[in-house]
C-alpha positions in Angstrom: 43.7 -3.4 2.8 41.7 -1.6 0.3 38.5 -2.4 -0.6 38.3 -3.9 -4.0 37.1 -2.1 -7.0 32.9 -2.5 -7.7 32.5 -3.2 -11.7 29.5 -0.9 -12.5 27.1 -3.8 -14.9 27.6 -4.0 -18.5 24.5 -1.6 -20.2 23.1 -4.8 -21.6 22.9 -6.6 -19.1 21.0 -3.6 -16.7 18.6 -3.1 -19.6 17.6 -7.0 -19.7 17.4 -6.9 -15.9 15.0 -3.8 -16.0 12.8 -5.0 -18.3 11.8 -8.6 -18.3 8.1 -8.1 -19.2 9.2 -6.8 -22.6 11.6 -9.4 -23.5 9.2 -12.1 -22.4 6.2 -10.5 -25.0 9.1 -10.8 -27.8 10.1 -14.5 -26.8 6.5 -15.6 -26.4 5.2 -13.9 -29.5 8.3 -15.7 -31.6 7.7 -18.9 -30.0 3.9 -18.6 -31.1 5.2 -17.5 -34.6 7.3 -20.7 -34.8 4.4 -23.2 -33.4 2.0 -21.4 -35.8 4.7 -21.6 -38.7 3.6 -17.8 -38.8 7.1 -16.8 -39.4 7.7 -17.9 -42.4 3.9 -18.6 -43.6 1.5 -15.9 -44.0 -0.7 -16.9 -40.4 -3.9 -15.1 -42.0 -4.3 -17.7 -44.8 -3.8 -20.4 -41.9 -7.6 -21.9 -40.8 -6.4 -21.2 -37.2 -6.8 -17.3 -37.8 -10.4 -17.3 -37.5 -10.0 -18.9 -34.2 -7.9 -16.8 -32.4 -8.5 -13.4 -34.3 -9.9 -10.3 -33.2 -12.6 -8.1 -34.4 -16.3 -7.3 -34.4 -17.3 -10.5 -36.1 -15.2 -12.7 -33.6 -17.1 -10.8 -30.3 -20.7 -11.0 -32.6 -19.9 -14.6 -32.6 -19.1 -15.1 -28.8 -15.2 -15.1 -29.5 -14.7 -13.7 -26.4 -11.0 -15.1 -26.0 -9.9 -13.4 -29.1 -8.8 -10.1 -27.7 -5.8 -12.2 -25.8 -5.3 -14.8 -28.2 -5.0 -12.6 -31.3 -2.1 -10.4 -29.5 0.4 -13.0 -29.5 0.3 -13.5 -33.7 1.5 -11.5 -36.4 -0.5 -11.8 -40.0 2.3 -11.9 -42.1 6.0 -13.0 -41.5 8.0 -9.1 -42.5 5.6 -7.3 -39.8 7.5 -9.4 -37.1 10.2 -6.8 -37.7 8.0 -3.6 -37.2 5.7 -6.0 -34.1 9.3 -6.3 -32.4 10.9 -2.9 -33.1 7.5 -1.4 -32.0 7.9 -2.7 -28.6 11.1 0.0 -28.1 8.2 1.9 -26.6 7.3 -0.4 -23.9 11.3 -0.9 -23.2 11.5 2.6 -22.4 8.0 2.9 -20.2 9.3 -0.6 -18.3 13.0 0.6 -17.7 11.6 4.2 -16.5 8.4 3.0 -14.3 8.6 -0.8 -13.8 7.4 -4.0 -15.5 4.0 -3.2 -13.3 3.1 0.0 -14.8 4.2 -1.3 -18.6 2.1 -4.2 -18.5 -1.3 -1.9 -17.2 -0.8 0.6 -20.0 0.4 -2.1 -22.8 -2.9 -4.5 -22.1 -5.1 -1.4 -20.9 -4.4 -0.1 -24.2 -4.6 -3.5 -26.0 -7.8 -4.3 -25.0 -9.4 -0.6 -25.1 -8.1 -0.5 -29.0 -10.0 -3.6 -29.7 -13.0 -3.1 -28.1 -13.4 0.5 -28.5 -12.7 0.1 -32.4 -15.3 -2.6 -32.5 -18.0 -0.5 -30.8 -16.9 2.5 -32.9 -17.6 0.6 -36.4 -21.1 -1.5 -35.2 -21.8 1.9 -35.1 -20.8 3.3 -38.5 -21.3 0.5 -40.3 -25.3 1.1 -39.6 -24.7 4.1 -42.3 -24.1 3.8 -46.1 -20.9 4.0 -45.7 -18.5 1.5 -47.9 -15.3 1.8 -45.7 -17.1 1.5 -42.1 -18.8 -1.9 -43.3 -15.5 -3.0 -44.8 -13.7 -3.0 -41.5 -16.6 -4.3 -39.6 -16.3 -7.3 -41.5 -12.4 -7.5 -41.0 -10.4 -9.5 -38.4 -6.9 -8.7 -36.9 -3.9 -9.8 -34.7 -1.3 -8.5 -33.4 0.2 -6.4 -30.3 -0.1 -3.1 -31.9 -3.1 -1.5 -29.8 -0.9 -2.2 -27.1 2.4 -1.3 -28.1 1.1 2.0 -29.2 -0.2 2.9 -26.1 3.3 2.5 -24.3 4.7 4.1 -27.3 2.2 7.1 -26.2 3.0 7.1 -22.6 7.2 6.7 -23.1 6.2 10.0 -25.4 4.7 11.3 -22.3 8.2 10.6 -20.2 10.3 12.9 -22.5 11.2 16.2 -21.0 9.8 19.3 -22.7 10.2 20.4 -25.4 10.9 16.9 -27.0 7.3 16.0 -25.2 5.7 18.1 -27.2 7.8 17.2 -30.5 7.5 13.3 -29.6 3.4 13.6 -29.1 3.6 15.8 -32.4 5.0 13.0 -34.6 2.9 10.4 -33.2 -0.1 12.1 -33.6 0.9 12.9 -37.4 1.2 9.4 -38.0 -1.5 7.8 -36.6 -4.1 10.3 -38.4 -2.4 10.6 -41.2 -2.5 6.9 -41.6 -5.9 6.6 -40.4 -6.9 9.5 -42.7 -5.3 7.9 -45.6 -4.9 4.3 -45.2 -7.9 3.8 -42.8 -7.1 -0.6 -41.7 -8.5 -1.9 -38.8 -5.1 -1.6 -37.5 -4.9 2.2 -38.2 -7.9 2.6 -35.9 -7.0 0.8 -33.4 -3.5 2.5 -33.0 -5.1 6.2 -33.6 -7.9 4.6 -30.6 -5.0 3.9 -28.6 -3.3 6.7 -28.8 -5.9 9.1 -27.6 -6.7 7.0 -24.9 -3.1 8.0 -23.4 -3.6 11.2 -24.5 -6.8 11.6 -22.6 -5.9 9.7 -19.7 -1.8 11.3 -19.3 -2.7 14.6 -20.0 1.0 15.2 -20.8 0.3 17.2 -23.7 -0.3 20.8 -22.8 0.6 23.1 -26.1 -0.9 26.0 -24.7 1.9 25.9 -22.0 4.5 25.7 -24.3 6.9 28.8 -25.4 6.3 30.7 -28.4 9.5 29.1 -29.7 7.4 26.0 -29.7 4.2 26.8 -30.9 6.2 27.9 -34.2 8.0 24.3 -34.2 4.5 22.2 -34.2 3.5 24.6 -36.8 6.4 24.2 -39.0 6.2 20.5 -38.7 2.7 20.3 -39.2 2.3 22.2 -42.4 5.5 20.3 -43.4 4.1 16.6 -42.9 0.8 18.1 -45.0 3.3 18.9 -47.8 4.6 15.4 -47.3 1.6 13.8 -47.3 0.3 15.3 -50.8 3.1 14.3 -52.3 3.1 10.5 -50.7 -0.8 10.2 -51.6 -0.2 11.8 -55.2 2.4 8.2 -56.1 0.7 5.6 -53.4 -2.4 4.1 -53.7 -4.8 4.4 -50.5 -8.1 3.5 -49.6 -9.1 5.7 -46.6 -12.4 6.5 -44.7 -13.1 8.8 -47.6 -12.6 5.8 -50.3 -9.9 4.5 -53.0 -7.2 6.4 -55.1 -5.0 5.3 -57.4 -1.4 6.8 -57.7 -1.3 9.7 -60.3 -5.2 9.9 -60.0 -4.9 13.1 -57.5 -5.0 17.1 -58.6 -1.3 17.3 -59.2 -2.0 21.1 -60.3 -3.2 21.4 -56.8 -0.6 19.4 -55.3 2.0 21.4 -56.8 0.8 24.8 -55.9 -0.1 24.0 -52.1 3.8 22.1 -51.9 5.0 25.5 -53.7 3.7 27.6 -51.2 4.2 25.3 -47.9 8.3 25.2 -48.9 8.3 29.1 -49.2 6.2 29.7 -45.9 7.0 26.4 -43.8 11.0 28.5 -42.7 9.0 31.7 -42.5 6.7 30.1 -39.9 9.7 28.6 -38.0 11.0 32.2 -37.3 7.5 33.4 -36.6 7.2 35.6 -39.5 3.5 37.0 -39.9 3.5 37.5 -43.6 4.1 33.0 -43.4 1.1 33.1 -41.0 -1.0 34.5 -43.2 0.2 32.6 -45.9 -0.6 29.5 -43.5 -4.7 30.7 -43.2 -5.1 31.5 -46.4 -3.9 28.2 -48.0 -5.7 26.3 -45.4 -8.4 28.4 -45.8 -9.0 27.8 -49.0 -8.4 24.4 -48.9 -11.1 23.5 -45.7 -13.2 25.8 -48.3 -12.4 22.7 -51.3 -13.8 20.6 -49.1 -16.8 21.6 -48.4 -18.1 22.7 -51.7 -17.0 18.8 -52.5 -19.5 18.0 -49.2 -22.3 19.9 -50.7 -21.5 18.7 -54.3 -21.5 15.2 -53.2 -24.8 16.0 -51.2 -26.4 17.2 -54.1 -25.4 14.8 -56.8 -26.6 12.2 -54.3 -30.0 13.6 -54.1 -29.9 13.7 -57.8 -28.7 10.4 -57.7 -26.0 11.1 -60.5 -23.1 8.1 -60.6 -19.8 8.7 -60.7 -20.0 12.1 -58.3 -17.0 10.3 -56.3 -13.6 9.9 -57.5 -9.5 9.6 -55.5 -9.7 13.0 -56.7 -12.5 14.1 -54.6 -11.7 11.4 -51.7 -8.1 13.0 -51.5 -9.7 16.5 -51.8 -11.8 15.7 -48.7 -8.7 13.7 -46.7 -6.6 17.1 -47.3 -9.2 19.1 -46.3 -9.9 17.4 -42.5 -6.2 18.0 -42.3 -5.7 21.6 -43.2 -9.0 22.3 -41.0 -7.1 21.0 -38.1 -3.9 23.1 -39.0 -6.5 26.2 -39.6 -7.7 26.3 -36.1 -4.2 25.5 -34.6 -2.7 28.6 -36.4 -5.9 31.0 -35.2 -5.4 29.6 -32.0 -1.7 30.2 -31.4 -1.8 33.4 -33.5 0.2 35.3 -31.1 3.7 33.6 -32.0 3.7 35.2 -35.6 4.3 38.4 -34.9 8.4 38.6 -35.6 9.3 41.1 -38.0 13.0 41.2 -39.7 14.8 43.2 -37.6 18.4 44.5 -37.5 18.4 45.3 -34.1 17.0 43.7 -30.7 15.2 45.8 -28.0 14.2 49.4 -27.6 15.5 51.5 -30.2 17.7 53.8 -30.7 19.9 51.0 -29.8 22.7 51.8 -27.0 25.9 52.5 -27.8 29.4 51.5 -26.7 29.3 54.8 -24.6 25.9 54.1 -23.0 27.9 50.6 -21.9 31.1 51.9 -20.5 28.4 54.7 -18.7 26.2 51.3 -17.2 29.5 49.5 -16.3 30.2 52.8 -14.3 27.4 53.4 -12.4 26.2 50.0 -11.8 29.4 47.6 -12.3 29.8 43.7 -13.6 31.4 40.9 -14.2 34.7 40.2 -14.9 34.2 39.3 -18.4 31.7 42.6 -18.8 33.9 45.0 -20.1 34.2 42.7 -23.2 30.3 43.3 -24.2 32.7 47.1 -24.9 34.6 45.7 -27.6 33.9 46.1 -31.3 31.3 43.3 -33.1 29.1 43.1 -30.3 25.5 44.5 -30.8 23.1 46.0 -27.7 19.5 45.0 -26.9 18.0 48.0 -24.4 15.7 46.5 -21.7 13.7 48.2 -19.7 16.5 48.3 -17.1 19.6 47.0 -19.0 22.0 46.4 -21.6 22.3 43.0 -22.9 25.7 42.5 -25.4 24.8 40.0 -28.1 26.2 39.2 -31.6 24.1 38.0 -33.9 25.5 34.8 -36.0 23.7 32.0 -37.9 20.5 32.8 -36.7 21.2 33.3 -32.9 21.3 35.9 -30.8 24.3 35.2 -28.7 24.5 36.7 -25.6 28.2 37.8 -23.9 27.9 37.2 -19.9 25.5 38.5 -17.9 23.4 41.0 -18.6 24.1 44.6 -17.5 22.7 47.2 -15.2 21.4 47.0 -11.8 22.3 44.0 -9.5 18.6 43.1 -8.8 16.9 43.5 -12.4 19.4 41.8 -14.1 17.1 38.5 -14.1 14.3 40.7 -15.9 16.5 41.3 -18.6 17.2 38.4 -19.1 13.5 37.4 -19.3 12.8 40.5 -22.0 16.5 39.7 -23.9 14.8 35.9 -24.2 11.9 37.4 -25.6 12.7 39.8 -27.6 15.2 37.5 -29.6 12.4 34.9 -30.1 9.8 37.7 -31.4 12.6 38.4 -34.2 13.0 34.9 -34.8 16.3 34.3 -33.7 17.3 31.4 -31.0 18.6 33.0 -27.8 21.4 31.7 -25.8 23.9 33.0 -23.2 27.8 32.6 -23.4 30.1 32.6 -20.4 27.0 33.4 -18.1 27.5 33.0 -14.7 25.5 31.3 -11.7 22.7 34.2 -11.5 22.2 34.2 -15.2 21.1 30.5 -15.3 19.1 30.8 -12.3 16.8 33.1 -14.0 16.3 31.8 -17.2 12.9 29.5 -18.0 13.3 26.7 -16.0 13.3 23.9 -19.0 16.5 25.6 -20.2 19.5 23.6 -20.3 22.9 24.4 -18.9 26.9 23.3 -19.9 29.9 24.2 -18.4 32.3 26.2 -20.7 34.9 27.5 -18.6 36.1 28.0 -15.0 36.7 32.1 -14.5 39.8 31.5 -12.6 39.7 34.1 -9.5 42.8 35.1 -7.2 42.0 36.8 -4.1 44.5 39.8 -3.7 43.8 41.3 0.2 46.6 39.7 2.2 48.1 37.7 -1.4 51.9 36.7 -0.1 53.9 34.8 -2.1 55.0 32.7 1.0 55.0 29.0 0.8 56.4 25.7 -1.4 53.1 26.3 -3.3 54.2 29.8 -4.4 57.8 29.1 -5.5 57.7 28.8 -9.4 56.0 32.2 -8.8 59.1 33.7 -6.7 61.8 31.7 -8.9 60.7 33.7 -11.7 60.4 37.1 -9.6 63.9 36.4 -8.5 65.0 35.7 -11.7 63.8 39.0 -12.9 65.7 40.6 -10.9 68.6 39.0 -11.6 68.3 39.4 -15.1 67.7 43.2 -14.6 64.3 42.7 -16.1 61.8 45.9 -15.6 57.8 45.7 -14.5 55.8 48.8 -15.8 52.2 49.3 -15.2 50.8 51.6 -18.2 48.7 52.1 -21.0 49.7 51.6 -24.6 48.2 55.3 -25.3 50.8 56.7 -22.8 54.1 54.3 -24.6 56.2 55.9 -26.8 56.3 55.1 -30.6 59.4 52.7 -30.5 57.5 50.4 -27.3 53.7 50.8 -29.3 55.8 49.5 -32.4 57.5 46.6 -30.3 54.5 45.6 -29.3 52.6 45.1 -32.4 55.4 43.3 -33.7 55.5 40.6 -31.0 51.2 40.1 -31.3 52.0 40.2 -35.3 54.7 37.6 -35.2 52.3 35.5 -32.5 49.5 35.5 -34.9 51.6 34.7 -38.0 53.0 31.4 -36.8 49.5 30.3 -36.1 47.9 30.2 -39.4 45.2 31.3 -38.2 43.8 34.8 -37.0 43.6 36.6 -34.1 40.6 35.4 -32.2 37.5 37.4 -31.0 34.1 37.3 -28.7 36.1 36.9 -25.3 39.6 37.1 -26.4 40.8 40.6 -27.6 43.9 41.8 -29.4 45.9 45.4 -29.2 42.9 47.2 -31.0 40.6 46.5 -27.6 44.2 47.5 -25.5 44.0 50.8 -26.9 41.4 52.1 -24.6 42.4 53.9 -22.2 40.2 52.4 -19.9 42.6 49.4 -19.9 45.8 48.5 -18.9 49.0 46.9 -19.9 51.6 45.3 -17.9 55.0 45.0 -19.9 58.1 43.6 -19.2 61.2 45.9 -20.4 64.8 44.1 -20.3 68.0 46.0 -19.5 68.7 46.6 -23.3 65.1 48.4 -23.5 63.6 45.3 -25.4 60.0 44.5 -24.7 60.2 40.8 -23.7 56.4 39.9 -22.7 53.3 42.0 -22.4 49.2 41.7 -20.7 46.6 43.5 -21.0 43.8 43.7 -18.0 40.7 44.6 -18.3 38.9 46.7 -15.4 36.1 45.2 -13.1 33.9 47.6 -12.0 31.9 47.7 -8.7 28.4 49.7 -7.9 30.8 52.4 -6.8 32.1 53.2 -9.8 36.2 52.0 -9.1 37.2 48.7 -10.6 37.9 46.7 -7.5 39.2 44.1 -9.9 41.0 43.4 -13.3 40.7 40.7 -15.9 43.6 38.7 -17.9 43.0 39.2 -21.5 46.1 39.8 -23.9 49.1 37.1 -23.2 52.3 38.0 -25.7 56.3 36.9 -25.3 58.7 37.6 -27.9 60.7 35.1 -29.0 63.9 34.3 -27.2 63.3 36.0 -24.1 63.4 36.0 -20.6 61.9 32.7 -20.4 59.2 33.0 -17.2 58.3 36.6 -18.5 54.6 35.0 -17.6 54.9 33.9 -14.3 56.9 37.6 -13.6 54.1 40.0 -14.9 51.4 37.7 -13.7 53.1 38.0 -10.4 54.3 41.2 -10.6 50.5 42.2 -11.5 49.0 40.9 -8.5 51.5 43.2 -6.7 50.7 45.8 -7.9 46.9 45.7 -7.9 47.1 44.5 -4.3 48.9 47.2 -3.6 46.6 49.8 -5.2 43.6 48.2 -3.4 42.1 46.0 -5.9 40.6 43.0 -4.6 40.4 40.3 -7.0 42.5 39.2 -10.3 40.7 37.2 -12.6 42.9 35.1 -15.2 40.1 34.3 -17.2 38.6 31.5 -18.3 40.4 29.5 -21.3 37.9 28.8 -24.1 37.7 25.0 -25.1 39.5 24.0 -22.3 37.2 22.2 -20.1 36.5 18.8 -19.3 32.9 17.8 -20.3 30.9 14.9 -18.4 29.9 11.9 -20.5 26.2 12.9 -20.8 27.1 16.6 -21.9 25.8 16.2 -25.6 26.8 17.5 -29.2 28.1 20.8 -27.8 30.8 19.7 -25.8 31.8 17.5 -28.8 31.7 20.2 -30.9 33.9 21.8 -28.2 36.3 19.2 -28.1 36.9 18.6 -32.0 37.3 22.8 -32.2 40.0 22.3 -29.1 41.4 19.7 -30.9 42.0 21.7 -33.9 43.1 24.7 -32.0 45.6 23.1 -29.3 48.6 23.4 -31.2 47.3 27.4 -32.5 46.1 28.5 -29.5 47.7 26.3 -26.2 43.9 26.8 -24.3 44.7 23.7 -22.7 47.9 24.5 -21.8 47.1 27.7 -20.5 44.0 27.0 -18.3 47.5 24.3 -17.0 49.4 27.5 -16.6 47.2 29.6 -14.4 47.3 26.9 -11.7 50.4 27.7 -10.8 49.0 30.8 -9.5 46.0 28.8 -7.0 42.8 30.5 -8.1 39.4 29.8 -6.9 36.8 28.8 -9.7 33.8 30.3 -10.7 31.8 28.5 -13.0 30.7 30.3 -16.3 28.0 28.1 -18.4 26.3 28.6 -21.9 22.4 28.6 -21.3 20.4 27.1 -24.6 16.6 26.3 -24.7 17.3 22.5 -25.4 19.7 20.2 -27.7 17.8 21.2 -30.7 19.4 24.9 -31.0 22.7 22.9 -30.3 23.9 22.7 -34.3 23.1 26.2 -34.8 25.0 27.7 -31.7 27.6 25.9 -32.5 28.4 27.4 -35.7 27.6 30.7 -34.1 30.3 30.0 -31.6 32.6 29.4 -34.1 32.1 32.5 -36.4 32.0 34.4 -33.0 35.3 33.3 -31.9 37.0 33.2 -35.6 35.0 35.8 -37.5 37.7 36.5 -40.2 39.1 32.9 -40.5 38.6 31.5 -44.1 38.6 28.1 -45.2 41.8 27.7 -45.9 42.5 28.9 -42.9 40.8 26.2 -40.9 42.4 23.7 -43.5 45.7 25.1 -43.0 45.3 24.4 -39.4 43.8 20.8 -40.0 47.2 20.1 -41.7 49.2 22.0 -39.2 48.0 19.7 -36.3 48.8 16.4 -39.2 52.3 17.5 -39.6 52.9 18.3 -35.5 51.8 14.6 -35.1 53.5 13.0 -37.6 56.7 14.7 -36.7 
C-alpha cells in the first residue's frame, strides 16, 4: 500500500504556531484595553494613568513598577491600531529566531528606552532648555520602546541590500520624528533604535557597493525634500521649539525642493555634477544654521525677545539634517564619479571583427557567436570582450563574457564595474554556471532557459526512443525530399528568394516582428561564417530551412553548432523539422563536430513559486507570445531529440533592478515592435481563445 499523502499546514496556522509570544502581547494588551475601558476611552484622562505610567516623575516618585505596568496600555483608543500593527516587527524576529530571543530584545529594548530616556532628560532638563523640562515632566505608556527594538533587529535579518535600505528608512523616521516632533515617545523609539544598532552591528555602509552608497544618498536627500515640505503645512514642536504651518521660509523651501528633484536622479546614477550639487546645498544650509546659533547667542547676551521663531527653529532642525547628509556625501565621495557615457570599457570600443577574431583564438559558448550580431555593443576589459545592449537604463549583458577560459571571471568583475561607474544597472542574460559563480556573492540568480545539448560522438538513431526521428528520415526518403548543407551566400538567386519568402510569410501571420537578442533572422544567416540546412523537395521547392551557428573551441574549429533560425513553408512535407534536425546531427557527426545545441527557448521555463516579479513578467510575456512564437511548444519539440540540459540563468544585483530589466528584456527581444503591435497580439491571443 502506499503511504498516504502528508498535508503540508495551512500558512496561518504555522505562523500562529511560531509565534505565540507575539500573539499573547496583542491578547493581553486588548484584554487590558477592555478592563481599563481604554479602548474606547482616552486611558490618559483615566485617574489610573498616573498609577501605572512611565516616566521620570513616576521613577522620582519610587514608581518603580511603572516601566512593566505602563507597557500593557495604550493612551488613546486609534493608537491600538499602530501598537498592534507595530508588533509585525516582533512577528518576524519570533518566527525567524524563536519566542526566546523576541522576548530578550522586545523587553531589553522596552526597558532600556524608558530608562535611558529618563536619565537622558534629568539631564537636560538641568539647562534652560523649554523642550527638555517639558518631557521631563511628561508620562507615557505603551509597548513602543519595545516593539521598535524588534522592528530594529527584524531590519537586521533582511539580506543585503534591503538591510541596508530597511535600517535607512528606520533611521529616517525615528530622527526625523524626533527632530521634528520631539514626544517622549519619539525619544524613546530613536533610544531604542540605536541600542540595536549599537548592539547588532548589522549595519555596515562602508561595506556596501557603490550601487548602494548612491541609493542611501538618493533616499536621503529625498526624505529631506519630504520633510521641508511636511514641516512647511504641519505644525511641530521639536527639540528646537514650536512652528506653526505656513510660518516656515517657503522661499527657502522651494528653492532647496527645486534643486533636490533635479539632483536627487542625478545622484542615483552617481553623476558628479549631482554630487556637487549635494555639498553645496548642504553646505550652505549647515552654514544657515550656524549663523542662526551665533545670532541666537548673541541676541541672548543682548537679551533681545523675540530672537526665536518656527522660522529659525525649522532653520536649525533642517540644518542638523543636511549636516548629517554633508558628511555622508564627503565620506562616500568615491561613488560620484559616473560620467554620461556612450560606450562601456576601454575605448576605442571593439568591433564586430575584434569579436569574430576573440571567438577564434580563444572560443565560447554556444550562444557566443550571437554577441556578433547587429544591436549589440562591446565593453573591452583588460582581457575581454563583454556583448551588452544598453536598454532602459541597463547594461544587459549577452552570455558569458569572452576571451580567455581563466579571466573570464575578471571580466566580469570590471564589466560590473564599469556599468555602475556610468550609472547603468548591470545584469547578465543567458549566462551560464561560471558566469554566476563569479559575480559578487549578494547577487541573485533565475533560471531562464535550459541550453538543450545533444552529444554527437557515437549519436545512432537506434532505439523506440529515436523513432519519431527515423519515421521522419524515412519519410523523406520516400517522399524524394533532399538534405543540403550550405550557406545562403553560396544559393542561387531563385533558393535566396524562396527563402525570404517563407521567413516573410512566418513573420506576417504573427503580427508581430521578427524577434532579436538571442533569436536571429536571415540578415544574421548571411554570414558566411554560418550555416544553413535546407530541405529541397523533388519539384525544387524549398520546404523547411535552419540556420546554425558555429561553436568555437580554443583551437580555433567549431567543435559544435547552435539551432537558431526554424522556417517551414506552408503545406509541406509535414516533419521537415524532425528531417533537417536529424539529418543535421548526421552530418556534423560525421564531420567531427561534437556537440549540437538546439538552444534554449526564451519564456519557456517553468519558474519555482518563490522566483519573484521576473519570472511573472516572464510568464505574462510567454502568455502573450505562445500563440506568435510557439516557445513552449518548441522547448516540447526538441525533446524528441533527448538532449542533456545546461542551465543558463540571468544574474541581477537584487529584486530592486527587477522592473527595469524587465523592460529591457522586452525592448531587447522586440526592439521594433510598436504598440499596436503588442495590442494586436493581445487581441490575437482573445480571438484564438474565444474561437
Amino acid at each position: 500500500m502506499s503511504e498516504p499523502e502528508t498535508r503540508s499546514p495551512h500558512p496561518v496556522l504555522t505562523f500562529i504556531r511560531r509565534t505565540p509570544a507575539t500573539l499573547g502581547f496583542i491578547v493581553v494588551m486588548l484584554v487590558v484595553g477592555v478592563v481599563s475601558q481604554g479602548l474606547w476611552t482616552p486611558f490618559e484622562d483615566r485617574p489610573l494613568f498616573d498609577g501605572v505610567a512611565y516616566g521620570l516623575p513616576a521613577l522620582l516618585e519610587g514608581r518603580w513598577w511603572t516601566p512593566v505596568t505602563g507597557t500593557f496600555f495604550v493612551n488613546q483608543p486609534f493608537v491600538y491600531v499602530f501598537t498592534i500593527l507595530s508588533f509585525a516587527g516582533m512577528a518576524y524576529l519570533e518566527f525567524r529566531r524563536g519566542s526566546r530571543v523576541a522576548l530578550l530584545y522586545f523587553w531589553i529594548g522596552q526597558l532600556f528606552a524608558i530608562l535611558a530616556t529618563a536619565l537622558l532628560l534629568s539631564v537636560l532638563s538641568l539647562a534652560p532648555w523649554e523642550w527638555a523640562q517639558t518631557e521631563a515632566a511628561a508620562l507615557d505608556v505603551g509597548a513602543s520602546g519595545g516593539t521598535m527594538a524588534c522592528i530594529a533587529a527584524a531590519v537586521g535579518l533582511l539580506v543585503p541590500p534591503w538591510r541596508v535600505r530597511g535600517w535607512l528608512v528606520l533611521l529616517a523616521f525615528v530622527f526625523v520624528a524626533m527632530l521634528f516632533w520631539g514626544a517622549l515617545a519619539d525619544l524613546e523609539h530613536l533610544l531604542a533604535v540605536l541600542l540595536i544598532l549599537f548592539v547588532d552591528r548589522s549595519l555596515r555602509i562602508q561595506r556596501q557597493t557603490v550601487r548602494e552608497q548612491r541609493l542611501v544618498a538618493f533616499i536621503a536627500i529625498l526624505v529631506l525634500g519630504a520633510t521641508q515640505i511636511i514641516t512647511a503645512i504641519v505644525p511641530t514642536n521639536g527639540p528646537f521649539g514650536p512652528t506653526e504651518p505656513a510660518s516656515g521660509g517657503f522661499i527657502d523651501i522651494a528653492i532647496d525642493t527645486l534643486w533636490i528633484l533635479l539632483i536627487a536622479n542625478g545622484l542615483r546614477r552617481g553623476r558628479r555634477w549631482a554630487w556637487v550639487l549635494g555639498v553645496i546645498i548642504a553646505s550652505l544650509n549647515v552654514l544657515v544654521a550656524v549663523l542662526l546659533v551665533l545670532a541666537i547667542t548673541l541676541t541672548s547676551e543682548l537679551q533681545v525677545e523675540g530672537a526665536i521663531d518656527g522660522e529659525t527653529e525649522l532653520a536649525l532642525a533642517s540644518g542638523v539634517m543636511w549636516l548629517l547628509m554633508l558628511v555622508y556625501l564627503i565620506w562616500v565621495r568615491r561613488a560620484f564619479r559616473s560620467k554620461r557615457k556612450s560606450a562601456l570599457g576601454t575605448q576605442p570600443a571593439p568591433t564586430v571583427e575584434d569579436v569574430k577574431e576573440m571567438l577564434h583564438a580563444d572560443g565560447g559558448g554556444t550562444l557566443s557567436w550571437m554577441t556578433t550580431w547587429d544591436g549589440n555593443s562591446y565593453a573591452r576589459t583588460e582581457s575581454g570582450i563583454v556583448a551588452y545592449q544598453k536598454r532602459a537604463q541597463v547594461a544587459l549583458a549577452l552570455a558569458d563574457p569572452l576571451g580567455p577560459v581563466d579571466t573570464r571571471a575578471q571580466s566580469v568583475a570590471e564589466f560590473i564595474r564599469m556599468s555602475e561607474a556610468a550609472g547603468l544597472i548591470p545584469c547578465f542574460f543567458s549566462a551560464s554556471d561560471a558566469t554566476r559563480a563569479a559575480v559578487p556573492s549578494g547577487w541573485r540568480s533565475l533560471v531562464v532557459a535550459d541550453d538543450t545539448i545533444v552529444d554527437l560522438p557515437g549519436l545512432e538513431f537506434t532505439g523506440k526512443q529515436w523513432a519519431p526521428v527515423r519515421t521522419s528520415l524515412n519519410r523523406a526518403g520516400r517522399e524524394e525530399m533532399t538534405f543540403r548543407m550550405t550557406r545562403l551566400a553560396d544559393e542561387p538567386w531563385g533558393i535566396q528568394q524562396q527563402l525570404r519568402a517563407i521567413s516573410e510569410m512566418w513573420v506576417g501571420d504573427k503580427g508581430l516582428p521578427e524577434m532579436g537578442f538571442t533569436l536571429g533572422t536571415l540578415t544574421e544567416a548571411e554570414d558566411r561564417e554560418v550555416r544553413l540546412a535546407l530541405a529541397v523537395s523533388a519539384d525544387g521547392d524549398v520546404d523547411g530551412f535552419l540556420s546554425w551557428l558555429p561553436v568555437y573551441g580554443a583551437d580555433g574549429v567549431a567543435h559544435g553548432w547552435t539551432l537558431d533560425l526554424m522556417r517551414r513553408r506552408e503545406g509541406g512535407f509535414g516533419p521537415v523539422m524532425e528531417f533537417l534536425i536529424g539529418s543535421s546531427a548526421k552530418f556534423f557527426s560525421e564531420e567531427g563536430a561534437k556537440i549540437m545545441s538546439l538552444s534554449g527557448a526564451p519564456l519557456a521555463h517553468e519558474y519555482p513559486p518563490d522566483a519573484g516579479a521576473i519570472a511573472a513578467l516572464s510568464d505574462k510575456l510567454a502568455e502573450m507570445l505562445e500563440p506568435v512564437y510557439g516557445f513552449g511548444s518548441l522547448h516540447r519539440f526538441k525533446e524528441k531529440f533527448h538532449p542533456r540540459y545546461e542551465t543558463m540563468y540571468l544574474l541581477f544585483r537584487d529584486e530592486a533592478d527587477l522592473t527595469r530589466i524587465g523592460a529591457a528584456l522586452t525592448r531587447a527581444f522586440l526592439p521594433d515592435a510598436t504598440l499596436r503591435q503588442f495590442a494586436g497580439a493581445g487581441l490575437e491571443l482573445v480571438r484564438g481563445e474565444r474561437d
